[in-house]
N, C-alpha and C positions, 0 to 999 in steps of 0.2 A: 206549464210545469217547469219549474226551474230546479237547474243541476243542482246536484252534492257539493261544495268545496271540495275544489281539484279535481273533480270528474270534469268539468271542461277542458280542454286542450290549449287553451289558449293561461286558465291557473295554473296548470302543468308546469308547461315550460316557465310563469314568470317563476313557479317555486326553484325549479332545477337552477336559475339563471341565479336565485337569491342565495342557493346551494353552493354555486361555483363562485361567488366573489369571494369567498375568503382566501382561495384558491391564490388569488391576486399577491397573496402578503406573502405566501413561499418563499424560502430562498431558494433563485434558481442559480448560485452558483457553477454547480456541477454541469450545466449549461453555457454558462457566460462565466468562465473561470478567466484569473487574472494570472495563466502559467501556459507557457507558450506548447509544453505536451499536455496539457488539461485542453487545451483550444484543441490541438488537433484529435483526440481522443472526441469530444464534443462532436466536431464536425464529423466522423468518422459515423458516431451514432447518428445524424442528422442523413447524411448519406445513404445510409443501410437504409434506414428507415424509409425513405423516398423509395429508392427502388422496388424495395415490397411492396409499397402500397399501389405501384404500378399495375400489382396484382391484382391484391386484395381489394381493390377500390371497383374495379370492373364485376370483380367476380362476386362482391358483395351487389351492386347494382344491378347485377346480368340476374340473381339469385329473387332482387323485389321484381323485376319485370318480367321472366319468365311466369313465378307462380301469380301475378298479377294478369298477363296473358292468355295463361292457359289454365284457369280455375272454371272449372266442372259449367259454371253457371254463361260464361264466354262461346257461345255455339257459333261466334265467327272466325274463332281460330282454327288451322288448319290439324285434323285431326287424325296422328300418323300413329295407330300401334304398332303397328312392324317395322318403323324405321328403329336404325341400328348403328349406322354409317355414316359417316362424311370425312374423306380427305382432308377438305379442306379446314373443319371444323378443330382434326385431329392433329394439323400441323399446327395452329394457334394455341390449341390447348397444352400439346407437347412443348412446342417449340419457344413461345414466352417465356413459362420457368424456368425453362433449360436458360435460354439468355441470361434471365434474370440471376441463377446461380452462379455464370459462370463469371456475371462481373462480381458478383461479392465474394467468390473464392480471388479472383484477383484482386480483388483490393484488401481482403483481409491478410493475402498472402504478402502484399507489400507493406502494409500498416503495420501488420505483426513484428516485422524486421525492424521496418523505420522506427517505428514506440517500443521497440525492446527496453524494459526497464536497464538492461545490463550496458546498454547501447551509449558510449558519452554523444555529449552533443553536438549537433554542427551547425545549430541557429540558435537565436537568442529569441528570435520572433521570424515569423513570414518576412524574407525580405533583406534579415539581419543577421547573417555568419559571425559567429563566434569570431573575437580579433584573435589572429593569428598569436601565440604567446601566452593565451590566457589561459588560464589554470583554474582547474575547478576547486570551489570550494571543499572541503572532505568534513562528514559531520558524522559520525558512530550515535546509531542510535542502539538505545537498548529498550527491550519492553520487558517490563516488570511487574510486579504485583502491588499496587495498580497505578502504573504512575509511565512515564518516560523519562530518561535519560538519555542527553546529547552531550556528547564530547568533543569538541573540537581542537582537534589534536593539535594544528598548525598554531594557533591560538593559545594551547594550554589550556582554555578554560571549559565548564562544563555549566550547564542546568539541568534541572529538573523543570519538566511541564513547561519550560517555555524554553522556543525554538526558534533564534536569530537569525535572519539571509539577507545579504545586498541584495538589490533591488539588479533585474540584468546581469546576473553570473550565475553562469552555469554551479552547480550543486551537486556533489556525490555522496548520495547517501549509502553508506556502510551498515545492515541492520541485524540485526540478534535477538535472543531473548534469554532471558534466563531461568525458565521453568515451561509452561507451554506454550501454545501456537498461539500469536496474535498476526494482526494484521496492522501497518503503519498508514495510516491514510488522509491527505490533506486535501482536499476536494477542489479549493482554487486551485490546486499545482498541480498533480500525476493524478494517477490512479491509483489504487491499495497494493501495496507488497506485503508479502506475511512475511512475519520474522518469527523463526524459528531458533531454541537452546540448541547448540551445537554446530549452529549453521550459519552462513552470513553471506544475505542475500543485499542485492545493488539496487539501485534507484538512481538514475542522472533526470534532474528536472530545473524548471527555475523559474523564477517569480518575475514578473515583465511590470509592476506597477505596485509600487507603495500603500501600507496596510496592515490591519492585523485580522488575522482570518484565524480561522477553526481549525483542528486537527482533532485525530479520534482514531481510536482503537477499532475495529469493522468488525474483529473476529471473537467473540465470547468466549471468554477465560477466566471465569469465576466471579464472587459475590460484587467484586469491587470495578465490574468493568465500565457499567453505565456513567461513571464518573471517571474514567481511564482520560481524560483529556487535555489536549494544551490548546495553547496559545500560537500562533505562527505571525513572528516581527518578519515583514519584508520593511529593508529601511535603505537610505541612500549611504552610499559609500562610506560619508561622514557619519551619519547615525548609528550604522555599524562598529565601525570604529569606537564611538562613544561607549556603546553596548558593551564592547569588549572589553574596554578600558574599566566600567564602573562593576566588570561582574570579576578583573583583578584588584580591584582596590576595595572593594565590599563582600567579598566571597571567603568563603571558607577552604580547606584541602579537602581533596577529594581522593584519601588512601583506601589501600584495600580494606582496612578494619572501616573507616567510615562508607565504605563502598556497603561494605557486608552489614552494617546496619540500616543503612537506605532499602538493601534486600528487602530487609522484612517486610512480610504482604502489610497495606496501611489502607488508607479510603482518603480522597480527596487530599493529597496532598498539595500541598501549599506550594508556589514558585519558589528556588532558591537556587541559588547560585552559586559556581567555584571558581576560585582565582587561579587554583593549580591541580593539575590532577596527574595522579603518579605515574611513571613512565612503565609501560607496558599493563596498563591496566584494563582497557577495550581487549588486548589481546588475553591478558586471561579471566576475562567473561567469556569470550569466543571459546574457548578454550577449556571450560567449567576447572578453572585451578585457581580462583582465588583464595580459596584458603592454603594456607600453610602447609607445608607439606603435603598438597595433591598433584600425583602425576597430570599434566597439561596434557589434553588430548590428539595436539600435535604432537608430542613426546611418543606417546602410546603409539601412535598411526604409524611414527618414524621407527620405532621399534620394532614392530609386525611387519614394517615392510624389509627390514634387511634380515629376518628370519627368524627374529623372538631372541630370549636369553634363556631359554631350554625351560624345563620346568619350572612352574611359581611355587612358589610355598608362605605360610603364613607371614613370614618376614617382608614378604611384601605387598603387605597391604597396610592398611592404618587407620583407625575409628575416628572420626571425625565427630565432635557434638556440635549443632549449632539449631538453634532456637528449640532448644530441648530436644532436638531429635536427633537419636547415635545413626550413622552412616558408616557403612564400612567401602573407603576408596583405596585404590594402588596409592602405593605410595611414591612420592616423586624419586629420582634416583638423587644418591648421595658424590658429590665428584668433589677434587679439590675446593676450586673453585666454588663452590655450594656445599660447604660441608652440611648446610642444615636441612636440605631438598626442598628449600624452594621452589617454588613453580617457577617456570620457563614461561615466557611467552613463545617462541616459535622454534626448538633447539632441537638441531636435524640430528637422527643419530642414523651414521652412517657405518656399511657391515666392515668388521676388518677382515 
């Protein structure tokens, strides 16, 4: 009498084995990343993972040979209802996890520190100390509806959807948002940072080998996120250069009016580039004061904290319209200097 298809054991596994080569074509990046905190974050998981299985690999084997031992129809195993106890048994079974916990609290307790996103860096790769002198990159990202913006301030210049790095320099990323919670994530390089409106969270990382890799938003933020993506140039010294050069000599300005019209939510935007972007412009997106006449939220913070201006009343506030929608915000303050209240990027008001 001959089997079913794939009721043998031996179809079985060739089906699962026919199953698992596609498996092959994966990118495993996030495994074999080309950024010297991607590698150690990798091995970190590779690590953990070992040690558990120190466990789980007995405990699962110890599980097929007990009930393969001692099943009803085995009348040569030893057959004990009243036992209860063992010592010995109890130190193994206690004392292994315990081990085993206490090296992954230690290592996660050093890991955590050492891959602090906030943490600058102190190698380039295993083996390779930052040259003493050298200066990280500074690159302001912004996440948007649905798009990214990088500013590179040292530079002056900026893109949209695609993201320039030497190859071998440390990189500080500066990150924000401008309406809700996303997440910045380059898979060859770190791990995911969220970037939050109102807030501006850090990232030190850096690219160890030339390419153009993936980048991707992690955290769902509406219609347009599944195509929230860039591009990431690691390039050499001089290619950077070049980069920089052809994105001042072909790029557009990047002011707060064309700032505020790149706001608006879009799908798939295209790469594009700026030669020049206005001085203090990262600081009032951080800041939600790019429009005209909005109290900057450093303003505000600096003002509650040296005691307030006593009661508000309607003079100071001011309707704001933009993409058809009225907003009522504080209004910036009016000072010589600023007769028309301007937003501030960072202007400390201090108590008299």
């Amino acid at each position: 009498m001959t089997r079913p298809p794939f009721r043998h054991p031996l179809a079985r596994l060739g089906a699962l084995a026919a199953l698992a080569l596609p498996l092959a074509g994966c990118n495993a990046i996030v495994m074999k990343p080309h950024g010297d905190i991607a590698a150690q974050q990798a091995q970190l998981i590779v690590t953990s993972t070992l040690l558990m299985l120190l466990i789980i690999v007995p405990v699962m084997a110890l599980t097929v040979f007990f009930a393969f031992r001692y099943r009803q129809s085995n009348t040569k195993a030893t057959y004990a209802p009243d036992w209860d106890h063992s010592t010995k048994l109890e130190l193994v079974i206690w004392g292994a996890p315990l081990l085993i916990i206490i090296a992954l609290g230690a290592i996660t307790w050093i890991t955590t520190h050492k891959l602090d996103p906030y943490r600058p860096l102190d190698r380039i790769a295993a083996g390779r100390p930052v040259p003493a002198g050298t200066r990280p990159l500074v690159v302001d990202v912004v996440a948007m509806d649905w798009k990214w913006l990088f500013v590179y301030p040292e530079q002056g210049v900026a893109a949209v959807n695609e993201l320039a790095l030497p190859v071998d320099r440390p990189v500080e990323f500066r990150i924000t948002s401008t309406s809700v919670m996303n997440a910045f994530y380059v898979p060859a390089m770190a791990g995911m940072v969220y970037a939050m409106p109102g807030m501006q969270t850090e990232l030190h990382a850096v690219m160890n080998q030339t390419g153009t890799y993936d980048g991707l938003s992690a955290n769902y933020s509406g219609s347009g996120f599944s195509d929230m993506r860039f591009k990431v140039l690691s390039l050499s010294d001089g290619d950077f250069a070049g980069w920089v050069a052809a994105a001042r000599q072909g790029g557009a300005v990047l002011s707060r009016a064309s700032y505020l019209e790149l706001d608006k939510p879009s799908h798939k935007e295209p790469v594009r580039r700026y030669a020049k972007v206005e001085d203090g412009l990262y600081d009032a997106v951080l800041n939600r004061c790019v429009e005209a006449g909005k109290m900057c939220a450093s303003e505000m913070m600096s003002i509650d904290a040296a005691g307030g201006q006593g009661k508000g009343s309607v003079a100071g506030v001011r309707h704001l319209t933009r993409a058809g929608v009225t907003r009522t915000v504080v209004a910036a303050l009016c000072t010589p200097d600023n007769p028309q209240g301007l937003p501030r990027a960072a202007a400390p008001v201090t108590a008299q």
